[in-house]
N, C-alpha and C positions, 0 to 999 in steps of 0.2 A: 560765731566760733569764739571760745573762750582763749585769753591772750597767753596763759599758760602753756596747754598746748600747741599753740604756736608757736611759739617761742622755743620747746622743746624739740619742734619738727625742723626748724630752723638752726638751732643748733646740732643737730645730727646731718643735717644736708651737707653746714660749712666745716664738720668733719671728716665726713667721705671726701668733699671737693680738696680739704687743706693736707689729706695724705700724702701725695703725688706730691706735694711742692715741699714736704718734710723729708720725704725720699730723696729728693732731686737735690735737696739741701745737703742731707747728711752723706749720700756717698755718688755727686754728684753723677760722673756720665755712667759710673756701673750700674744705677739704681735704673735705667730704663727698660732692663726686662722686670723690674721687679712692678715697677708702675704699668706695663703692658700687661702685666698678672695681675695685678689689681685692678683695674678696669674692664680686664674680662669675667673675674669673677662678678664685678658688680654688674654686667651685661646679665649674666647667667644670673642673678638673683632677682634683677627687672624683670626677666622674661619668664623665669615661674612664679612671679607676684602676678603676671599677667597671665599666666597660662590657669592659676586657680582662680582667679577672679571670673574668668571667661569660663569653666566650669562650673563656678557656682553660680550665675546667671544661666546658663543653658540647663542645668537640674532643675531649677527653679519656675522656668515656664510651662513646667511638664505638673505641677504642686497643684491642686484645688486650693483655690481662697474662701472663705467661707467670712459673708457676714452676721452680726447677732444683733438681735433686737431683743427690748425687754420692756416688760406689758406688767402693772400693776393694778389690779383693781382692787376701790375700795369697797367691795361687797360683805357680806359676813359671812361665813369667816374670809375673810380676807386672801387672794390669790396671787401665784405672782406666775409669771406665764413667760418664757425666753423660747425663740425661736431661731434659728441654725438654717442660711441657706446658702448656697452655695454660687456665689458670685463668678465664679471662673467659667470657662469654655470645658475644662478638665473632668472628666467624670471623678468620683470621689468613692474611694474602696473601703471596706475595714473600717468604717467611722462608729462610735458607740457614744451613747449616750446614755446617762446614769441619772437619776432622779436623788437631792442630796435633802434628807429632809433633816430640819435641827430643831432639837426636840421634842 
């Protein structure tokens, strides 16, 4: 992992953590519904980071994976031959395949 991004992931954590003690700061005992508010909303935004996460894993086991292979002979004139098969358990619908020829 590159140290940039980390660094910027790290900086956004010890600002969510450093609100609640800027609250607590500026309008000491009043600020504890306001930090009970903000922890809840950050509850409620974990839990739909993990509610789409965990849907986009369960769509995903339902997908056909498909691997490709690619075949070049040196014959004359010259061919090139790629082949599409379908790795998954998944049956695969709607698939098309187009022949791209240049020049």
């Amino acid at each position: 992992m590159r140290l940039r991004p980390l660094l910027r992931r790290t900086a956004f954590i010890l600002l969510l953590a450093v609100i609640p003690a800027l609250l607590a700061v500026k309008f000491t005992w009043d600020a504890i519904l306001l930090i009970v508010i903000y922890l809840q909303l950050l509850l409620i935004w974990a839990q739909a980071e993990i509610a789409l996460r965990q849907h986009s894993l369960f769509a995903a086991q339902f997908k056909p994976f498909f691997g490709i292979s690619y075949k070049r002979d040196i014959t004359e004139p010259p061919s090139h031959s790629v082949w599409i098969h379908n790795t998954s358990k998944n049956a695969a619908y709607n698939i098309m395949v187009g022949r791209l020829l240049d020049k």
